[in-house]
mmCIF file of the C-alpha atoms, coordinates in Angstrom:
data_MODEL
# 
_entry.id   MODEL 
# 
loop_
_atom_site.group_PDB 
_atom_site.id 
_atom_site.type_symbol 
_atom_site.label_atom_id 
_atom_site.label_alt_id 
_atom_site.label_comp_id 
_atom_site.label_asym_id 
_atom_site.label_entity_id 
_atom_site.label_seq_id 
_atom_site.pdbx_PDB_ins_code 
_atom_site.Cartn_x 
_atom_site.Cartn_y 
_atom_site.Cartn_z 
_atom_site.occupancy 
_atom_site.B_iso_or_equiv 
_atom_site.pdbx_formal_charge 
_atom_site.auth_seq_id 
_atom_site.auth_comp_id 
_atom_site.auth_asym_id 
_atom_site.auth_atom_id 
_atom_site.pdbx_PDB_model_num 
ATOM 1   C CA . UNK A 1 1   ? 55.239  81.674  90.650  1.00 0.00 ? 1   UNK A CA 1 
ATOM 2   C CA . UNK A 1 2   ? 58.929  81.119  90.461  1.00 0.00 ? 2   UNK A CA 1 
ATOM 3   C CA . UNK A 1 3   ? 60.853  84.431  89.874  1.00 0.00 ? 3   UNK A CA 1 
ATOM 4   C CA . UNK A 1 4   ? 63.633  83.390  87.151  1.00 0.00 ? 4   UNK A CA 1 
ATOM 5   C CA . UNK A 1 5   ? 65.372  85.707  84.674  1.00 0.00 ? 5   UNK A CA 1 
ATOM 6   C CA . UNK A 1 6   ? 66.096  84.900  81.680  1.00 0.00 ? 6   UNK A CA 1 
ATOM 7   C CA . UNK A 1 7   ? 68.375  87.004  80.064  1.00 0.00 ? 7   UNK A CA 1 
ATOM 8   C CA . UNK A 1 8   ? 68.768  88.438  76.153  1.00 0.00 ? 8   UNK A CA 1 
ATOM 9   C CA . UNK A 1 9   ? 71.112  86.008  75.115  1.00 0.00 ? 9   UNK A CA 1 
ATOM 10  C CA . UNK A 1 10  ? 69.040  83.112  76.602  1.00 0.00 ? 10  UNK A CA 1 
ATOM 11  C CA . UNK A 1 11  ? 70.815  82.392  78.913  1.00 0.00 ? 11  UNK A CA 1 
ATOM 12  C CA . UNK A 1 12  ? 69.360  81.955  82.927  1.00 0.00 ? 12  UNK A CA 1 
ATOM 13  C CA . UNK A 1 13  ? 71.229  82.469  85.393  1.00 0.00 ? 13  UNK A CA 1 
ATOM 14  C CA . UNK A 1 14  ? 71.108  79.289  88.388  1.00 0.00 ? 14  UNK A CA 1 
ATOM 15  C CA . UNK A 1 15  ? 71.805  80.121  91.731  1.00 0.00 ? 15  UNK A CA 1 
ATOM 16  C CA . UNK A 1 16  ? 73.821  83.080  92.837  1.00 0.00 ? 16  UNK A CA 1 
ATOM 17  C CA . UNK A 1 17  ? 76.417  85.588  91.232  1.00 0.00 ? 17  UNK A CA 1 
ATOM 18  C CA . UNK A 1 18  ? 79.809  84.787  91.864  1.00 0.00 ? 18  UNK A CA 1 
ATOM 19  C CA . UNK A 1 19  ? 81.222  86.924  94.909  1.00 0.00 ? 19  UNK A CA 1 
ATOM 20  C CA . UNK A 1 20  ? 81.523  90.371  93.149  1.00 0.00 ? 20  UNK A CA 1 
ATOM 21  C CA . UNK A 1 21  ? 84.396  92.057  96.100  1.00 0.00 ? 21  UNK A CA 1 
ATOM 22  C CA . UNK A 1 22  ? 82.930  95.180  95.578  1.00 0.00 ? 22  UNK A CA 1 
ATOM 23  C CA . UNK A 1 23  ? 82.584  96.236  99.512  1.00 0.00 ? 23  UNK A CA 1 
ATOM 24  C CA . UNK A 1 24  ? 86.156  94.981  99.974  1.00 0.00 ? 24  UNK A CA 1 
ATOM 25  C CA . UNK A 1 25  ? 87.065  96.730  96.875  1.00 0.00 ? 25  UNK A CA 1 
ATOM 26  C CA . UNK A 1 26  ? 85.568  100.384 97.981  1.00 0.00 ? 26  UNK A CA 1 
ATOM 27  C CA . UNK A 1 27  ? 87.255  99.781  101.701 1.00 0.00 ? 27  UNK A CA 1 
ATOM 28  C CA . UNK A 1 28  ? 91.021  98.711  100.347 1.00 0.00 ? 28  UNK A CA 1 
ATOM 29  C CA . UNK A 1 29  ? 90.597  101.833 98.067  1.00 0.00 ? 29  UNK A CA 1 
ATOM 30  C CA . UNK A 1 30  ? 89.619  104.213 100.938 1.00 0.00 ? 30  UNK A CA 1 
ATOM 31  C CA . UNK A 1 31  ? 92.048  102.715 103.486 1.00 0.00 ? 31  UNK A CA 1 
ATOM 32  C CA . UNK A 1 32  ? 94.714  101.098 101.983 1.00 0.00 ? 32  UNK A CA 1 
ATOM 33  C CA . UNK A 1 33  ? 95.682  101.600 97.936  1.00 0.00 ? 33  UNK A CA 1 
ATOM 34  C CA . UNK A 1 34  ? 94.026  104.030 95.854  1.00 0.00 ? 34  UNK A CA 1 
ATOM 35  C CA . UNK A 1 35  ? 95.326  102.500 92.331  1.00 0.00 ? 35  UNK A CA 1 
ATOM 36  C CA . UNK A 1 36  ? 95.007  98.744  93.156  1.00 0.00 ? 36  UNK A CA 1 
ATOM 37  C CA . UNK A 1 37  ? 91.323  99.436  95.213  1.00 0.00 ? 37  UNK A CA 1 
ATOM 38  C CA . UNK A 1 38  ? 90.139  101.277 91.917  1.00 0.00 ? 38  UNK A CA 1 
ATOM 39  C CA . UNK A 1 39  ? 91.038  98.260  89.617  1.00 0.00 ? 39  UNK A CA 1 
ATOM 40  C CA . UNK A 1 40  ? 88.964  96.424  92.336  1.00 0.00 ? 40  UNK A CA 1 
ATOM 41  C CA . UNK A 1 41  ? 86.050  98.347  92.314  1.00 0.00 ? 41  UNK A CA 1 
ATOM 42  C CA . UNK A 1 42  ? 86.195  98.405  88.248  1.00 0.00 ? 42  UNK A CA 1 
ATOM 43  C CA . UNK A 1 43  ? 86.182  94.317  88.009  1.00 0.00 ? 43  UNK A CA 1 
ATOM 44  C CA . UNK A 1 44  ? 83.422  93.771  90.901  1.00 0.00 ? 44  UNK A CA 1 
ATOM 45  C CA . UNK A 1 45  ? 80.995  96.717  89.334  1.00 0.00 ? 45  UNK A CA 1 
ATOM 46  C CA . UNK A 1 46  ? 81.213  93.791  86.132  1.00 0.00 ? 46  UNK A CA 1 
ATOM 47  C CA . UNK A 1 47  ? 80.345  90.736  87.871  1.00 0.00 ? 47  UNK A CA 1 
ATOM 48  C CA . UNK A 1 48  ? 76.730  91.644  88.734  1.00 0.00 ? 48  UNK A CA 1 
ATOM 49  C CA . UNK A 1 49  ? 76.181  93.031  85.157  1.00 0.00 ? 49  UNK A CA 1 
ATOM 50  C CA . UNK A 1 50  ? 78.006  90.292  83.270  1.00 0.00 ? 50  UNK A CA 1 
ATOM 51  C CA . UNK A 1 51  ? 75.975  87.408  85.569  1.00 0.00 ? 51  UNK A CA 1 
ATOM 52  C CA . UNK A 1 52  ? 72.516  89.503  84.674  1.00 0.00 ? 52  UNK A CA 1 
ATOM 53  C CA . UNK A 1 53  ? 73.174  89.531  80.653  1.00 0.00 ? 53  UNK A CA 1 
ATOM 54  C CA . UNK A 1 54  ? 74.478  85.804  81.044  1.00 0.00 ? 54  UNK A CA 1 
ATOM 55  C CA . UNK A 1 55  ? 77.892  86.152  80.663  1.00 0.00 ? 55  UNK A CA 1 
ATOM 56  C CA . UNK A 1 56  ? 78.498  83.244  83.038  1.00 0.00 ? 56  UNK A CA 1 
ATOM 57  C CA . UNK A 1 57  ? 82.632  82.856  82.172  1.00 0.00 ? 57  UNK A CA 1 
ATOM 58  C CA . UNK A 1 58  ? 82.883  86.539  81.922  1.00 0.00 ? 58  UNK A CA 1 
ATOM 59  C CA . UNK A 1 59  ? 81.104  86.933  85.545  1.00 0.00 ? 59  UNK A CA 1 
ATOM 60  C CA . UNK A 1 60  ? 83.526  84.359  86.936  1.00 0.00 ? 60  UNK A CA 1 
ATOM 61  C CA . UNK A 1 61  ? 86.658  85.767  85.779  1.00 0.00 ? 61  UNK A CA 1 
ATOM 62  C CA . UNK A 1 62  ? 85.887  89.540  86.561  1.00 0.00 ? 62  UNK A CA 1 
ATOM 63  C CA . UNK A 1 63  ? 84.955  88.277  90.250  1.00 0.00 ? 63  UNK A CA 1 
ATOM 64  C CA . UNK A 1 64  ? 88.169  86.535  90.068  1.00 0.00 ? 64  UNK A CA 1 
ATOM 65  C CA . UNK A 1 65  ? 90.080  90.114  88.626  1.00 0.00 ? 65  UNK A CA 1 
ATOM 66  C CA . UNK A 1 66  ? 88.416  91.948  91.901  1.00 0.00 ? 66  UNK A CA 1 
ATOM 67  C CA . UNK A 1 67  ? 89.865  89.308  94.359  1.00 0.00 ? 67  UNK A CA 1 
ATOM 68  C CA . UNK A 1 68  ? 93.022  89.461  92.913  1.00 0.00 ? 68  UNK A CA 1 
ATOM 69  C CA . UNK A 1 69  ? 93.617  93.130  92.909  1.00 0.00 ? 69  UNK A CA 1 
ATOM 70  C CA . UNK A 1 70  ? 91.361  93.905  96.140  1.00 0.00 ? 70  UNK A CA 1 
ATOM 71  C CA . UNK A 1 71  ? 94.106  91.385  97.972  1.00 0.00 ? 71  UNK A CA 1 
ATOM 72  C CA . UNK A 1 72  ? 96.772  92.603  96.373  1.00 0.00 ? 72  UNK A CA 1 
ATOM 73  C CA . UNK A 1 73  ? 96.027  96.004  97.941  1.00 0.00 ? 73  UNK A CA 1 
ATOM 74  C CA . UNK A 1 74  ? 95.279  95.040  100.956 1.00 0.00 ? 74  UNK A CA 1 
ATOM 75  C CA . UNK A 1 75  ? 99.139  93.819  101.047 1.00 0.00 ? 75  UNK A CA 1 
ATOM 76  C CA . UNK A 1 76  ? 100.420 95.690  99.481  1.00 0.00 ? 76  UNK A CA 1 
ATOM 77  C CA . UNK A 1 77  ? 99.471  98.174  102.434 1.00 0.00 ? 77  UNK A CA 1 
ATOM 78  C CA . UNK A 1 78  ? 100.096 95.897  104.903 1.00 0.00 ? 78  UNK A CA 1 
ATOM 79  C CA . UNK A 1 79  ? 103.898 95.736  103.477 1.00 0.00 ? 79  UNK A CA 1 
ATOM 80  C CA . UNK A 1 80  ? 104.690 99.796  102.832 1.00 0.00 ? 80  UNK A CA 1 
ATOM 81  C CA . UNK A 1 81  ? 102.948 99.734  106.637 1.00 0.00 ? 81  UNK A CA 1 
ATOM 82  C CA . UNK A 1 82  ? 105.781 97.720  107.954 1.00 0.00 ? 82  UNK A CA 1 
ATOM 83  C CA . UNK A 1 83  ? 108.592 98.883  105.971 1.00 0.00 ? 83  UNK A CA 1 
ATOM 84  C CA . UNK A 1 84  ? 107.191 102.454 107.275 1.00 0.00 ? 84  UNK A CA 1 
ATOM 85  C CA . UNK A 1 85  ? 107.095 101.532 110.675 1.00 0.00 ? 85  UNK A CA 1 
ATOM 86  C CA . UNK A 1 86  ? 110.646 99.600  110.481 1.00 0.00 ? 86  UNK A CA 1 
ATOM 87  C CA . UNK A 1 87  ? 112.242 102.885 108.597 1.00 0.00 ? 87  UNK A CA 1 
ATOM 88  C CA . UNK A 1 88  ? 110.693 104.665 111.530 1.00 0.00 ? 88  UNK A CA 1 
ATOM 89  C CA . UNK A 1 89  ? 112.425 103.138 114.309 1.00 0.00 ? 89  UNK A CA 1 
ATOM 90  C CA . UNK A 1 90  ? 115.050 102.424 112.708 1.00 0.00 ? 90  UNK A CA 1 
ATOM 91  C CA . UNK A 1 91  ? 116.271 105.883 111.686 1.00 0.00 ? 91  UNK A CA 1 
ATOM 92  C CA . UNK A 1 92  ? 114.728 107.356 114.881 1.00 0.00 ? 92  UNK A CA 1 
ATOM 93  C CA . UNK A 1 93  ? 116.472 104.662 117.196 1.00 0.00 ? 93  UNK A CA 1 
ATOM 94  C CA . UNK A 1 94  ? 119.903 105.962 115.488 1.00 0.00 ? 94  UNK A CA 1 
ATOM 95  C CA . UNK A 1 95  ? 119.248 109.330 115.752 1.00 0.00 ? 95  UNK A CA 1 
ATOM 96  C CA . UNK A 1 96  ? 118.826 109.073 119.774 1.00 0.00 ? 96  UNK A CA 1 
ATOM 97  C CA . UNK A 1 97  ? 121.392 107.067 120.260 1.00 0.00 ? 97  UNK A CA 1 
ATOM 98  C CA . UNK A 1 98  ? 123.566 109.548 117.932 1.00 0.00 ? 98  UNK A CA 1 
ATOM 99  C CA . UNK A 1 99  ? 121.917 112.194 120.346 1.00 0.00 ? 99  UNK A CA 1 
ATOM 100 C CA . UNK A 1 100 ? 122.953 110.238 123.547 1.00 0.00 ? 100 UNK A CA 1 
ATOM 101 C CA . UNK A 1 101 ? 126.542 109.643 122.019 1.00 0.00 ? 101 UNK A CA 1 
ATOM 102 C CA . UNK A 1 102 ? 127.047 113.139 121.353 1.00 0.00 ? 102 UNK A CA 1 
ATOM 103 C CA . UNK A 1 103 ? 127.194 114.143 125.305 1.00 0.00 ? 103 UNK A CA 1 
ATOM 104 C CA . UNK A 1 104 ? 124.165 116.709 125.380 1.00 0.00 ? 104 UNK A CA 1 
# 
């Protein structure tokens, strides 16, 4: 017997959901960026749902939604990482050479 759903509205879903981002999602929110991760993991919870009541467009564009702001997490992190790490040396290269300037 072939195991097909058919859902309320008629419609049955062929093949699989649409990537739904939500493991990405949970790991750019604990890692990286809270606000941006949470957005991520609010979209991908939809895809799964919204592919299972046959809301084919509306599966598509939520996976789309939990790329977009799982990504823009990620690097957004990646960026305050190396403007961190730049402000870091930069301001603590200056302050020992001020140090070694200073003739202590």
């Amino acid at each position: 017997m072939e195991n097909t759903y058919t859902s309320p509205t008629g419609f049955t879903p062929s093949g699989p959901p649409p990537k739904n981002w939500l493991v990405e999602s949970i790991l750019v929110t604990i890692f990286c960026c809270l606000p941006f991760g949470i957005a991520g993991i609010v979209n991908a919870a939809n895809v799964n749902s919204r592919w299972a009541a046959g809301d084919r467009d509306g599966a598509l564009h939520a996976s789309q939604q939990a790329g977009k702001w799982t990504k823009i997490g990620f690097f957004v992190s990646i960026a305050g990482t190396v403007a961190y790490l730049a402000f870091v040396f930069l301001f603590g290269g200056l302050a020992m050479l001020n140090g070694l300037g200073s003739g202590n």
